[in-house]
C-alpha positions in Angstrom: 7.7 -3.8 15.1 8.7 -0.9 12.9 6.6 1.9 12.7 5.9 4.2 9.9 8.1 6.7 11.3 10.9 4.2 10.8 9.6 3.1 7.0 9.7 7.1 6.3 13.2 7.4 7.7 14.1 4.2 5.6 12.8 5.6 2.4 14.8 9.6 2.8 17.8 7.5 3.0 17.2 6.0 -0.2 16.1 2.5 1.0 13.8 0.2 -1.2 11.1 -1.5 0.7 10.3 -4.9 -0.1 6.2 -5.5 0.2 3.6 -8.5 -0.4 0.0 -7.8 -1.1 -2.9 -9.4 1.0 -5.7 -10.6 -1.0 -7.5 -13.6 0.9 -8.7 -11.8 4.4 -6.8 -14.5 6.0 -5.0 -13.8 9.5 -3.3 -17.0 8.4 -1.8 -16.1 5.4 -0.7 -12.6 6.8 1.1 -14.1 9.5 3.0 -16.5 7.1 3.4 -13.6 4.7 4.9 -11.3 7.5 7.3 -14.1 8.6 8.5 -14.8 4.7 11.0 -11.7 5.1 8.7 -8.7 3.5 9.5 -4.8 5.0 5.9 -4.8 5.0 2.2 -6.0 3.9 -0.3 -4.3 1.8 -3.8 -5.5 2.7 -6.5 -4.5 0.4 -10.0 -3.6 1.5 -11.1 -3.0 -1.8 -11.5 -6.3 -3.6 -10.8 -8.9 -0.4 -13.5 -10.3 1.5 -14.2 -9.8 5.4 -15.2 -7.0 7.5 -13.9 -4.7 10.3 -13.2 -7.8 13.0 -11.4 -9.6 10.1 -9.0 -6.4 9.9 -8.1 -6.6 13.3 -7.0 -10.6 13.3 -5.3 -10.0 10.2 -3.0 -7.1 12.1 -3.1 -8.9 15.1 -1.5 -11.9 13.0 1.2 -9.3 11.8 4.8 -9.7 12.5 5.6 -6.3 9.9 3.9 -3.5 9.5 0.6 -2.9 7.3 -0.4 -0.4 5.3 -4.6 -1.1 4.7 -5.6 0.0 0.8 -9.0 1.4 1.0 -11.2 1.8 -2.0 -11.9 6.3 -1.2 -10.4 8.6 1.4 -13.3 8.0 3.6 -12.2 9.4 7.1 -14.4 7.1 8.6 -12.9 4.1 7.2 -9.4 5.5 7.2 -10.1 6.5 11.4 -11.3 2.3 11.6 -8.4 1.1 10.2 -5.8 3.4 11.7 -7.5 2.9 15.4 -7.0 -0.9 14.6 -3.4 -0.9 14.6 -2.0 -0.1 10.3 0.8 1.8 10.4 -0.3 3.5 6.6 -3.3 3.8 4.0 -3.2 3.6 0.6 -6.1 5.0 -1.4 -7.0 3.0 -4.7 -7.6 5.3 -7.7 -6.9 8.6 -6.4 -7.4 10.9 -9.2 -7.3 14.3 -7.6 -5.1 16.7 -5.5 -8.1 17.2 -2.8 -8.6 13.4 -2.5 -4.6 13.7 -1.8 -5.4 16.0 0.9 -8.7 14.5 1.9 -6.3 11.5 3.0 -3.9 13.2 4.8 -6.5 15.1 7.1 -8.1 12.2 7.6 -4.8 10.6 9.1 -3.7 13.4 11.2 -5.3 14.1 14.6 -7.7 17.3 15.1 -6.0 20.6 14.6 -3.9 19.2 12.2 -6.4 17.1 10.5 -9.7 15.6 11.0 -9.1 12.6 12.9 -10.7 11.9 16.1 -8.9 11.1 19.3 -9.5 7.1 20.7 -7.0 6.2 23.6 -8.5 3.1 24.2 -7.9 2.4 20.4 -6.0 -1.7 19.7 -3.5 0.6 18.0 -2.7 2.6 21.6 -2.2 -0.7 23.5 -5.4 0.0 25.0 -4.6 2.9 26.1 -0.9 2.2 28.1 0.4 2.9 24.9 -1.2 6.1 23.9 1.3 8.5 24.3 4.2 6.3 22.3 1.7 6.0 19.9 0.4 9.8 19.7 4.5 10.9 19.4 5.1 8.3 16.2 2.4 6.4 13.7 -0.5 8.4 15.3 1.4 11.8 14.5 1.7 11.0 10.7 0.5 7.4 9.2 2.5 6.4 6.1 0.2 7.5 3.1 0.2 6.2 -0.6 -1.6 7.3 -3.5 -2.3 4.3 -6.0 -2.2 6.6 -9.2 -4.7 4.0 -11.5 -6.9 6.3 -13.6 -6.4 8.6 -16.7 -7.7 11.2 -13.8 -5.3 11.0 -11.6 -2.4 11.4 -14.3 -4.3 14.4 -15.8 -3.6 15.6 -12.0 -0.4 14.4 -11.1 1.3 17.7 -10.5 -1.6 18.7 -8.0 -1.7 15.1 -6.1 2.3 15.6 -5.8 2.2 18.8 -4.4 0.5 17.7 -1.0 2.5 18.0 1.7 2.3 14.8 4.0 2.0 12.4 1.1 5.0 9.6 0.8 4.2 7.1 -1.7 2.9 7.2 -4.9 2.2 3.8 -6.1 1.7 3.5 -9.8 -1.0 1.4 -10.2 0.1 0.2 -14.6 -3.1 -2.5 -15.2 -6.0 -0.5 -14.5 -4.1 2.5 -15.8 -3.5 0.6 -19.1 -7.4 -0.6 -19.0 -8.4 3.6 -18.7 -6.1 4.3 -21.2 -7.8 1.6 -23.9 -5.3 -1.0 -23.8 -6.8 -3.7 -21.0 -4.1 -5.9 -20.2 -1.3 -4.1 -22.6 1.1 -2.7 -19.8 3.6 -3.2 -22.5 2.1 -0.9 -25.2 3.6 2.8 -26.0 0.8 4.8 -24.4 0.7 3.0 -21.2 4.8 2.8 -20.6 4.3 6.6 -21.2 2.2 7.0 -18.6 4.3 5.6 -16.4 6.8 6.9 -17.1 5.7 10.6 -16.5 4.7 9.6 -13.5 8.3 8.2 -12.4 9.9 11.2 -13.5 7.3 13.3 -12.0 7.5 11.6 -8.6 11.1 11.6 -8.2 11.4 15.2 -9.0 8.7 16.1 -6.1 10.9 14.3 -3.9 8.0 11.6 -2.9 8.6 7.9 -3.0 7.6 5.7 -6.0 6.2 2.1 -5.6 5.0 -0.1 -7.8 4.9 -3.9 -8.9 7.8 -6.5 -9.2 6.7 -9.3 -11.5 9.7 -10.7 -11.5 13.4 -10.0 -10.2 14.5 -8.5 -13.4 11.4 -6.0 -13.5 12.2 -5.2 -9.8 16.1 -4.6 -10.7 14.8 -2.5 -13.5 12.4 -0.4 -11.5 14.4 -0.1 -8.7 17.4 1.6 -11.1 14.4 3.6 -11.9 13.9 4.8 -8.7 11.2 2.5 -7.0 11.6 2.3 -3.5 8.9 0.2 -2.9 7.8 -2.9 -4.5 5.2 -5.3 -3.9 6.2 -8.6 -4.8 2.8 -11.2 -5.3 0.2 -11.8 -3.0 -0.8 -14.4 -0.7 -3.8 -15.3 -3.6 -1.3 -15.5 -6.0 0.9 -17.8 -3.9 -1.5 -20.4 -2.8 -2.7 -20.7 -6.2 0.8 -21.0 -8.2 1.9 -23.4 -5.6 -1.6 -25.5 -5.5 -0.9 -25.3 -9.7 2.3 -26.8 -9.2 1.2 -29.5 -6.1 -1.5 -30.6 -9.4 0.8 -31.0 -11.9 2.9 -33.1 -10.2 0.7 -35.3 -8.6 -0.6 -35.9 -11.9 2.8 -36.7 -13.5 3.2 -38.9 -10.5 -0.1 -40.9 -10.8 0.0 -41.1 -14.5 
């Protein structure tokens, strides 16, 4: 499996990353969804269900690498998840440049950071593994900033200039919601947003994710610069596919 020394790499040489979103806390679902063809997973902690033994089965199910989306850049959380095998965190509604760097002490072991040394950790084999592990993801995590509030954009230029930082992931529905237009991505003030924050995140030299909807908004985001895009979720699958299995059952017993 790729590690998030070898996502980085991809990304400097200008490589878009193709991601799926975890929603359902389902080691099921994440192993179908990291055998569909995704670079890697996103599985959120802040609005799925299931607690620190469901994490584990779900990157235990894994074929890809994970980045885990936590909710604050809790070092206690962040050590959890990282000793349990993600390759990356994400932080959801980071508004601030000293949340930015709250996140990246919190990934990096003591001097550099604040993170605490576990051999035995899943994510060091054990403890066979630790030294492969302390040389690559354990050295520097993959770390994304979900830019979601009016906050956050307000600090934009701060959150950018923290060094250790490689994704910032626009996050346009709740952004649209803080700015007054709930569920008007389209409208002027909101595509305004974004885009200062595109232009702002390609000049700092960080990498810009964000969502596909469909393969003409990932084209058009991608000539934008995206190099990574989340494409759906394993909620959203199930329940477009159960929509459809419904419909045509009733067309067929009609």
């Amino acid at each position: 499996m790729k590690t998030s020394q070898d996502l980085r790499l991809q990304l400097r040489h200008g490589k878009t990353l193709s991601a799926s979103w975890l929603f359902l806390g389902s080691p099921v679902t994440t192993e179908i969804l990291s055998l569909a063809g995704f670079d890697l997973l996103l599985l959120d902690r802040e609005h799925a269900p299931g607690g620190l033994d469901t994490l584990y089965h779900q990157l235990r199910a894994s074929r890809v690498p994970v980045v885990v989306r936590l909710d604050g850049p809790d070092p206690s959380q962040i050590k959890l998840a990282l000793d349990a095998g993600a390759e990356g965190i994400a932080i959801s509604n980071l508004s601030t440049g000293d949340q930015a760097r709250a996140l990246i002490a919190a990934t990096r072991y003591v001097p550099e950071g604040t993170r605490g040394i576990q051999r035995l950790s899943r994510a060091a084999s054990y403890g066979p593994g630790w030294e492969a592990y302390r040389a690559t993801t354990g050295a520097a995590p993959l770390t994304m900033a979900v830019i979601e509030t009016v906050a956050g954009l307000e600090n934009l230029d701060d959150i950018l200039s923290v060094e250790g930082l490689d994704i910032l992931f626009v996050g346009a529905v709740d952004l649209a919601a803080g700015l007054g237009h709930l569920d008007d991505m389209g409208h002027p003030d909101v595509q305004d947003a974004v885009r200062r924050i595109e232009t702002r995140t390609r000049a700092a030299g960080k990498a810009l994710g964000g969502l596909a909807n469909a393969p003409e908004d990932a084209a058009a985001k991608q000539a934008r610069g995206y190099q990574v895009l989340s494409f759906g979720s394993d909620a959203l699958f199930l329940r477009d596919g159960a929509l459809s299995a419904a419909r045509h059952a009733k067309d067929a017993l009609a």
